[in-house]
N, C-alpha and C positions, 0 to 999 in steps of 0.2 A: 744439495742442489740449489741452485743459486736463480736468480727469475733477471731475464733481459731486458735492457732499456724498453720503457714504453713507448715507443714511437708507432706512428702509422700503420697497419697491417703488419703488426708482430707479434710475433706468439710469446705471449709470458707464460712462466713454468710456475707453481701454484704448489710448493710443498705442502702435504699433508699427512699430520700422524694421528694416530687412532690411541685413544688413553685404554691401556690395559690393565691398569691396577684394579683391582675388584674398590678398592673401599673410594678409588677418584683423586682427585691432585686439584690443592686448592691452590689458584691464581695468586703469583708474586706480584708488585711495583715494582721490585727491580731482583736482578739477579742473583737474589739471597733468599735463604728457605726463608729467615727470620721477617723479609719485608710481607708478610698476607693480607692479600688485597680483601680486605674484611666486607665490602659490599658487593662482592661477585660470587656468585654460585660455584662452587667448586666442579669441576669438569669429570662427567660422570662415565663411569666402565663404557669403551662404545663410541662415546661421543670423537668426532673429526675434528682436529684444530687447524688450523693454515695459519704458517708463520715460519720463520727462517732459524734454524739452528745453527748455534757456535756454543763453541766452550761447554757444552754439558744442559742447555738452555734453549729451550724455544721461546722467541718473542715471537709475539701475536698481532694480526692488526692492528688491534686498539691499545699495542702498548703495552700487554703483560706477558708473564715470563711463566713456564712451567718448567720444572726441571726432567730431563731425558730419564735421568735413575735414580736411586734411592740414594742416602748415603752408605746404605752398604754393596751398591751394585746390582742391584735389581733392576729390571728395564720398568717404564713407567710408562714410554710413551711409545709404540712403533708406528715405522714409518710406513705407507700408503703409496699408492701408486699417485702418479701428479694431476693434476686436472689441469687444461690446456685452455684457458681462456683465450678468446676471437678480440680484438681490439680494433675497430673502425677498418677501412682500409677496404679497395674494391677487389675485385676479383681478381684484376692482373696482378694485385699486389701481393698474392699467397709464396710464399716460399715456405720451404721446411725448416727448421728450427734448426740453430746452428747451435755450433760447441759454446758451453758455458765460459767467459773470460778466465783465466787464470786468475787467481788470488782468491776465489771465493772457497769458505771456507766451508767442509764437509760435518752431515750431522753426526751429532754424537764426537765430531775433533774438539780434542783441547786446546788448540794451540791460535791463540792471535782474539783480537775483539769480531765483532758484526763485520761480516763483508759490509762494503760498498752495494749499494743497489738499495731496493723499493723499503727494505724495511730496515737501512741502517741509518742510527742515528735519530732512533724514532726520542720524540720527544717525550715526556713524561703523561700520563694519560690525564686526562681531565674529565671532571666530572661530568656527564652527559654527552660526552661528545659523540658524535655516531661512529660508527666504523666505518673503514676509507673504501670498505666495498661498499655500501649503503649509500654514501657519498657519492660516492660516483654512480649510482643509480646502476649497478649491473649486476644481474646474478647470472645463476648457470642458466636457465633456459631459453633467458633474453639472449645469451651471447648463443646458443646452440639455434638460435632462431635467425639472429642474424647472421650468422656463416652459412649457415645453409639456404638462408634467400638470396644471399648474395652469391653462392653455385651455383643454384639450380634456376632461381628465379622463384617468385611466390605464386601459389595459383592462382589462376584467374578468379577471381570472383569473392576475395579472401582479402580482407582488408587488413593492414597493419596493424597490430594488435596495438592497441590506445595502450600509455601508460595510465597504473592503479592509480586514483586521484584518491581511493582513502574515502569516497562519501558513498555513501547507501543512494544517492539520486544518481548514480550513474554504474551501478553495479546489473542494472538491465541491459547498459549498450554492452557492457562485459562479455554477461549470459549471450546475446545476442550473436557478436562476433565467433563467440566457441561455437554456436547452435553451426554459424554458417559455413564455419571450418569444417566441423564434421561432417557435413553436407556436401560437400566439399570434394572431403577425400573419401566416402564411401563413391559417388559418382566415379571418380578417377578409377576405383575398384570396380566397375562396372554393372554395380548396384543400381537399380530403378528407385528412387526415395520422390517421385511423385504420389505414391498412395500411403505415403509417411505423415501422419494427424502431426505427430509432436515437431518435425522438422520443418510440414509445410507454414506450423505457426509461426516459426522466426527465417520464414522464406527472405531472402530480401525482394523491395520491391521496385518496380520500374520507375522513374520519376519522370514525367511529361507537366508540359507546360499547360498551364490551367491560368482563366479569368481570377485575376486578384483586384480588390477593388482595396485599396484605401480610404481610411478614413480621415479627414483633414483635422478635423477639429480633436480627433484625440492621438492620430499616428496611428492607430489599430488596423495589420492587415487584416480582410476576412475572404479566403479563397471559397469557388463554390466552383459548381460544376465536376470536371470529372480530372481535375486536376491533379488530385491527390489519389487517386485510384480508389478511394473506398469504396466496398458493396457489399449489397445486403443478398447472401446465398443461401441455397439451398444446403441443406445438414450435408458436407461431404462432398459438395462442390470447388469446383478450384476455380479462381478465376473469371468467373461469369461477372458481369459489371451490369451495370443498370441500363445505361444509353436508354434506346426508345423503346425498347423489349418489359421495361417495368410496371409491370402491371400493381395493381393494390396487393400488397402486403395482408389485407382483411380479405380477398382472397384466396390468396396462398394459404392464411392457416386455415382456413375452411375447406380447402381443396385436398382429396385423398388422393387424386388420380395420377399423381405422382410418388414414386416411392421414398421416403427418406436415405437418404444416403445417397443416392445415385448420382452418377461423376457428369457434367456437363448440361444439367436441365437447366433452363430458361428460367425468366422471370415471366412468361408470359400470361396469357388467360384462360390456359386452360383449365378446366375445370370454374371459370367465374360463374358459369349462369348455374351451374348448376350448385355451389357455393352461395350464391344471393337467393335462389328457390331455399333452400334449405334454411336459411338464417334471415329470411323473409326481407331481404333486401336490405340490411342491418350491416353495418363495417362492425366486425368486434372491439377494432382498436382505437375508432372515434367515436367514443358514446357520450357526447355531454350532459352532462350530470347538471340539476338543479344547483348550482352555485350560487351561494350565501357565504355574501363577502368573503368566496374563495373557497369556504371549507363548506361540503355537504355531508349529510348523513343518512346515505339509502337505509334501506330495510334493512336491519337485522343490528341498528343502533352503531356501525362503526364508523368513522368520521375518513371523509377522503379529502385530497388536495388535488384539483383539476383532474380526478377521475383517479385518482392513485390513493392507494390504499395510507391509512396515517396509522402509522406503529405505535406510536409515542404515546398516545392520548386515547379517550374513548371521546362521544359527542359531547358529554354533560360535564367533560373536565372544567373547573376553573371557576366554575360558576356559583356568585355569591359571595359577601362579606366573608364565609369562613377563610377562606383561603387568604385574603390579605391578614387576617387576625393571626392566624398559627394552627398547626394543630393540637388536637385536644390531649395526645400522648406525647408532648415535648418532651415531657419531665417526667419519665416512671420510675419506678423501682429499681435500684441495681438488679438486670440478669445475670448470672453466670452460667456457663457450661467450657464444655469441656468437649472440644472435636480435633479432628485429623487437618492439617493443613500443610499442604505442600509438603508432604509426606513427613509429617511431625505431631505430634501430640500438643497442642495448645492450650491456656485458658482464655477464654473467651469472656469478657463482660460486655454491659450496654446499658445504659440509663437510660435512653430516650426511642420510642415507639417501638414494633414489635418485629420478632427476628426470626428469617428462617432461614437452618445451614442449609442453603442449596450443593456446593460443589467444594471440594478441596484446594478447585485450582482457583484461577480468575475466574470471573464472568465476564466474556467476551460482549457481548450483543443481546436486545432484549424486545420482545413484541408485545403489545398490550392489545386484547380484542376485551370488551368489558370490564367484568372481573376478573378476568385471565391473564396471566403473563404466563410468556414462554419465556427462560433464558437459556441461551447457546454458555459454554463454558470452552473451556482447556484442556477440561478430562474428557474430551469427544462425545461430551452426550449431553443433551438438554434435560431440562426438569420446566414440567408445565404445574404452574400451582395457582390456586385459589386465591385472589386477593384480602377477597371479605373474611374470608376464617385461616387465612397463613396458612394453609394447610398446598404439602408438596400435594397434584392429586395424580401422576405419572412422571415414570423416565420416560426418556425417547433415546434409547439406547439399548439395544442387545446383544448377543453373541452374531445373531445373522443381520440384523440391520441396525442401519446407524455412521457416523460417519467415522473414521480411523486415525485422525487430525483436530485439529482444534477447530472449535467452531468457532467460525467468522462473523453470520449473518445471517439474521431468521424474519421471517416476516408472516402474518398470521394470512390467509385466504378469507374471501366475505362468507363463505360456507363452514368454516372452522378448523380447516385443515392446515397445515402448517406445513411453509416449505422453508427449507435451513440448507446453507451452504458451509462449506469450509475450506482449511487448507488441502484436505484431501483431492480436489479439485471435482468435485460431487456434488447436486445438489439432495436432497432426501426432502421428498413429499410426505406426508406423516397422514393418517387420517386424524380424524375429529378424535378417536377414542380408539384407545389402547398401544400398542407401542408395533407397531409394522409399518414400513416405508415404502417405498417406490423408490427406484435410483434413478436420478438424470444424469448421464453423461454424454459428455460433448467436450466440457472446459477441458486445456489441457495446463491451468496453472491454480495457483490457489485461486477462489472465488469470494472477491470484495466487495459485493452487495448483491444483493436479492430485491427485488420489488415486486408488487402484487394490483391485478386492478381490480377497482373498486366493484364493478358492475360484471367483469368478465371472466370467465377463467385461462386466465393468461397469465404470466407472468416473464420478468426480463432479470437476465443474471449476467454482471460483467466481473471478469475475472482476469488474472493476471497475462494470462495468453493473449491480451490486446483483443476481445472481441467481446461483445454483446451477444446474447442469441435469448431467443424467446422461445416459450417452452408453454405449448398447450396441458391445461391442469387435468382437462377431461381424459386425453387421451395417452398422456403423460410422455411427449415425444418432441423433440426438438421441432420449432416452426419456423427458423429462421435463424441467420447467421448474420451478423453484423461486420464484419472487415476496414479498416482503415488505418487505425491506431498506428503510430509507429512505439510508444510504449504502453506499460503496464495501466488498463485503465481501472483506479482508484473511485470513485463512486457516477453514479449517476441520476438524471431525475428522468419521471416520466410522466406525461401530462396528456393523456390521449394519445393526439396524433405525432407528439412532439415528443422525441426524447433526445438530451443532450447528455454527451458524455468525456468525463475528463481525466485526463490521465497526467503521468508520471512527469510528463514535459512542460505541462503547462497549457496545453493545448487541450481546446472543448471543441468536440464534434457533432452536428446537429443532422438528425434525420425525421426524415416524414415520414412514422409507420402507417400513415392512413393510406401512400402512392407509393410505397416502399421505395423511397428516394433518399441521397443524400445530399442536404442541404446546401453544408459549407463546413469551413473550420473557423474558430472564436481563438484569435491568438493577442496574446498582450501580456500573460503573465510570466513572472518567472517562479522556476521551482513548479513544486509539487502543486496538483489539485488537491486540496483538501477537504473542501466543502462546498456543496450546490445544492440552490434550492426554485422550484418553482414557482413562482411570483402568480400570486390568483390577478385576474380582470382588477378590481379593486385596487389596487396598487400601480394600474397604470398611469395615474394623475399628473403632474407635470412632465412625466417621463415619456409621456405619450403622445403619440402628433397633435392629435385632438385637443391634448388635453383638459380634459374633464374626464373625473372618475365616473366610470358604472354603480349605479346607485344597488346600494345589497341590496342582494336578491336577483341581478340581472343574472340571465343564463349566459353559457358559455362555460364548457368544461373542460378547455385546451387555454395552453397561457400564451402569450404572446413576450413574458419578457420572463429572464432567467437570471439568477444572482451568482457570480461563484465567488470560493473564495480560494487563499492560493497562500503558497510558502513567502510570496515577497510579503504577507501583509495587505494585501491588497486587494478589497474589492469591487470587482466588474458587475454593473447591472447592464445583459443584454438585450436589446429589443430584436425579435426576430423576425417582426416584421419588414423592419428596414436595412436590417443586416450591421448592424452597428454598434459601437459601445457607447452605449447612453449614460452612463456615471461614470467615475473611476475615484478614487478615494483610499489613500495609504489609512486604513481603517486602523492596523494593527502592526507600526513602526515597531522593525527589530523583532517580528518574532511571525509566525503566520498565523494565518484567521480559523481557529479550531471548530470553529461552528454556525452557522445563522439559520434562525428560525425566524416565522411571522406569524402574527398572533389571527386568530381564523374568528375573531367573538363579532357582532352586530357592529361596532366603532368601527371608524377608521382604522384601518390596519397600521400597523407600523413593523419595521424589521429588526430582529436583533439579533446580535453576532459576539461571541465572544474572540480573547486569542493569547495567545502565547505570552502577551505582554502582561497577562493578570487584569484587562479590561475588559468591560460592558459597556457595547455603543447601541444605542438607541435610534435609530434614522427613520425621518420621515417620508416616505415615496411621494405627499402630496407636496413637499416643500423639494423637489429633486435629490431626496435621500439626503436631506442632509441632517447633521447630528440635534435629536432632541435632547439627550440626557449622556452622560458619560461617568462609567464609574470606576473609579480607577484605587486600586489598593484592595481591592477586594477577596486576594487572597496571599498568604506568604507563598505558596506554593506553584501548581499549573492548571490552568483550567482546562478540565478533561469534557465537559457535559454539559447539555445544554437542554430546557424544554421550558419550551412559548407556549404558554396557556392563551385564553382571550385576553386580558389583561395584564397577567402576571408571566414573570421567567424566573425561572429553578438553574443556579447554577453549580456544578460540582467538583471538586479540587482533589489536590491531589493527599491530602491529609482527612477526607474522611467531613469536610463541612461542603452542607449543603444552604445556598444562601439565593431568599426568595427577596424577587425585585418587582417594584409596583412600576410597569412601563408605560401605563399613563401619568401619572403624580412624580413619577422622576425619584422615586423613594426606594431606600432599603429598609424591608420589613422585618425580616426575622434570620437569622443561622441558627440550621439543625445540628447536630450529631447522628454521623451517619455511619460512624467508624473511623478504625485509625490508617485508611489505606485507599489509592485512588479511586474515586466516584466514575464510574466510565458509561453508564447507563440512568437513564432516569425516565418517569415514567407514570403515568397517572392516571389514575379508573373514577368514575363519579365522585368516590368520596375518599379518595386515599393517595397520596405520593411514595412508588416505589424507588429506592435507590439500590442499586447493586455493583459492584466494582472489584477488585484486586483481591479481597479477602475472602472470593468466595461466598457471601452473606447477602439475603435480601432483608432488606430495612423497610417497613413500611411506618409510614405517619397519617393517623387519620383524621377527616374532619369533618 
């Protein structure tokens, strides 16, 4: 069978034979057993070729040759039934396929060379070259997609499926487009997929015209109002919007009188008075906190940032000569032992400070309350251990609870309790002591950060399903729904009344949970959000209309300005009082900004960031962020990790060196050993630095 000119709206015929020989048939150069094609797989029992036979031979798209039968007559390859590729051309232009030309020759004939047509005269193959189906960008189901849209028509509401670009930053509009196809055609089936969690998340959504203000002096649009549709709903609401019906969000989670879940409740007030009687007239989600130069430390010794809870550190990290000096276990004793990793049997050594096998897999995520870390792993289950004596002192994993996916993201409660999210799309509330959970659900994708407030029992979980929702710790039950996003939001900060959040686009979203409002959108960057941090009072210095900084110690424990950073490299400081971008600065040319931290000690603040380029920039807020210190060469590897002590930053690579920087004096102090495998977590209690990463292991150094 022979394949017809490709012209316009015609059908090519697409021989295909099926390899029957049990042991397979290894790829010729040319039509001789003796030419084998030495860097090609040989074509296994099963497998389908497409290509044109003569003489005893199949050549192939890209130019090679299998033979039909053995040399003593044995079949090798049979033939298949054809596949009918669609080639351009509209609708009127369908005809049925007509009689193959005369002269082409039949498979398995011996008589004459290659017809004439698509695969005669193929040139000799070259190495690398792609296949001419590949080339031409068409496979079967793109061609099965386009004849039949071109029949029938595409449905409504079903957009052309985007060609695969091949990058991980647009594999959500992908998901997206399927989510809305199937949505799609279950409708057309007569299916109700309104009270569908998983479907209404990649709903599409309506686009109306909203107030955009540009910004002149940097080009930054920032849309507000109700432009963009986002709202902040009730658990299981659809659609509800803010307009003039939004009453306080501090509220709502106070308020029982409405049930959770229920399809079309208001944002209104009911339930306020009897909400503010009850909580003695107190917002839960605007509580300003004593702020000292930004970072406080209520009761129970844990250090917050603008009312949010700080994982990383305890209050007394950093403090003192030791910590620029080194620690006092740089250099021990060869350890060895002997553990399980990544389902294998290892040895393990260590020369410097002391080690405990946490988990076989990675260590994902890590929270520090005191002398306690929690770390999230791989193998779905945390280990809470003892900092001062190494000692693991619980799993947080069972047969009944626990989460079923890799942990993502943990974060400690000012009460002791520990809530951890993962891929599973779950969050699990852990008490103080012993290993029993509470399950949150709500998310419907993996969950990429968790946060905690300092003073309240509240917490805010954004996850891959594009929403935010906030989650009462007392009652342990979703308080609120976030909505906006058009993709995957990747982290967030929370500062009181203010929480901003950014996802997969580039794009940061700003709400008021003190009037359950939303703000605007913060657009300027390209690629991914990677990192955002809340900027304390303190740090408003030139950047600030007034400019003059708050002298530590002034109160205020909501921020008014936000930092992100982003995949171009690039970081934005924004003021939200005036709606603007008050910096902007290629921080981290050629690679994106992995991190930034601010140091919370009695000084002047300053901000540090690391990124992908293997740099540490140092910037001033009181000079408009601009670079004090910059250190560059600082690892062969990638910089995974980051923690801003008052003074000093810990940074951690991808080979296992941790390397401590004096961000006042402009100096590098010391590299640990911390192992031989990425540093992904860091982490520090009064008198000890914890590292843990890729290998599984906690390293601590004390001082």
């Amino acid at each position: 069978m022979a394949a017809l000119p490709q012209g316009p709206g015609r059908w090519v015929f697409m021989p295909r034979f099926e390899v029957v020989w049990p042991k397979g048939i290894g790829y010729r150069t040319e039509p001789r057993l003796e030419a084998k094609a030495e860097d090609r797989v040989p074509a296994k029992e099963g497998d389908v070729v497409i290509g044109e036979a003569f003489d005893g031979w199949v050549c192939t798209e890209e130019g090679l040759y299998l033979p039909l039968e053995s040399p003593d007559g044995r079949p090798l390859l049979k033939k298949t039934g054809s596949f009918i590729l669609w080639q351009g051309g509209g609708a009127e232009e369908e005809q049925q396929p007509s009689e193959p030309p005369t002269g082409y020759g039949r498979p398995g004939s011996r008589g004459g060379r290659p017809p004439a047509g698509p695969f005669s005269a193929l040139p000799p193959r070259q190495p690398g070259r792609p296949p001419a189906a590949a080339a031409a960008g068409i496979d079967e189901m793109a061609a099965l997609h386009q004849k039949y849209d071109k029949k029938y028509g595409r449905p409504r509401g079903v957009a052309a499926a985007a060609p695969s670009s091949g990058s991980a930053a647009t594999s959500h509009v992908r998901h997206e487009a399927y989510m809305n196809e199937f949505r799609t055609g279950l409708e057309e089936m007569g299916m109700d997929t309104r009270d569908d969690p998983y479907l209404n998340a990649y709903a599409p959504k309506p686009e109306s015209a909203g107030v955009r203000r540009a910004n002149s002096s940097s080009g930054v649009a920032i849309a507000s109002g109700r432009g963009d549709r986002p709202s902040v709903d009730r658990p299981g609401s659809r659609g509800s919007s803010l307009g003039t019906r939004g009453g306080s969000l501090a509220d709502r989670l106070e308020a029982n009188s409405s049930r959770p879940g229920s399809r079309g409740s208001s944002l209104g007030t009911r339930g306020a008075a009897a909400s503010r009687a009850s909580s003695g007239g107190r917002r839960p989600l605007a509580v300003a906190g004593n702020d000292v130069a930004g970072g406080s430390a209520p009761s129970g010794g844990h250090l917050a940032l603008c009312g949010a809870m700080v994982v990383t550190r305890s209050a007394a990290s950093g403090a003192g000569n030791k910590w620029r000096e080194g620690p006092a276990n740089a250099i021990v004793a060869v350890q060895e032992w002997t553990s399980v990793k990544h389902g294998k049997e290892v040895h393990n050594s260590c020369c410097s400070g002391r080690v405990v096998d946490v988990s076989d897999r990675n260590v994902m995520c890590m929270s520090v309350l005191g002398e306690k870390a929690v770390l999230g792993s791989a193998d779905h289950g945390l280990k809470e251990m003892n900092i001062r004596a190494g000692q693991v002192l619980r799993t947080l994993y069972t047969k009944r609870c626990g989460h079923t996916e890799w942990v993502t993201t943990v974060s400690h409660c000012p009460d002791g309790r520990v809530i951890s999210g993962g891929m599973d799309s779950k969050l699990c509330v852990w008490n103080a002591s012993g290993a029993v959970c509470v399950d949150l659900t709500g998310h419907m994708g993996s969950v990429s950060r968790v946060r905690t407030h300092a003073s309240r029992n509240f917490a805010i979980s954004s996850s891959y399903d594009r929403t935010l929702r906030c989650w009462d710790l007392r009652s342990k039950k979703e308080a609120a729904c976030c909505t906006g996003h058009d993709a995957p939001i990747l982290d967030f900060i929370w500062a009181d009344d203010v929480v901003a959040s950014g996802d997969r686009n580039g794009n940061v979203r700003v709400w008021d949970a003190f009037a359950a409002k939303y703000v605007g959108k913060l657009s300027g960057h390209k690629g991914h959000i990677t990192t955002m941090l809340a900027l304390p009072e303190s740090c408003a210095g030139a950047g600030s209309p007034t400019g003059a900084a708050p002298a530590p110690g002034a109160g205020g424990g909501s921020t008014k300005m936000i930092a992100t950073g982003a995949q171009d490299g690039h970081i934005r400081i924004w003021d939200l009082r005036q709606k603007l971008n008050a910096f902007n600065m290629s921080a981290h040319p050629g690679g994106a900004v992995n991190d930034i931290g601010v140091t919370l000690g009695s000084s002047p603040p300053v901000v540090v960031s690391i990124g992908a380029d293997g740099r540490l920039l140092v910037l001033d807020p009181r000079a408009s962020f601009q670079p004090l210190y910059e250190f560059a060469g600082i690892t062969e590897d990638f910089l995974y990790s980051l923690l801003v002590l008052d003074d000093i930053a810990y940074t951690g690579d991808g080979r296992g060196k941790v390397t401590c920087f004096d961000v006042r004096a402009g100096q590098q102090r010391y590299v640990l050993d911390a192992g031989e495998n990425a540093i992904r977590c860091l982490g520090a209690s009064e008198n000890s630095l914890i590292c843990a990463g890729d290998d599984g292991n906690a390293i601590m150094f004390d001082f």
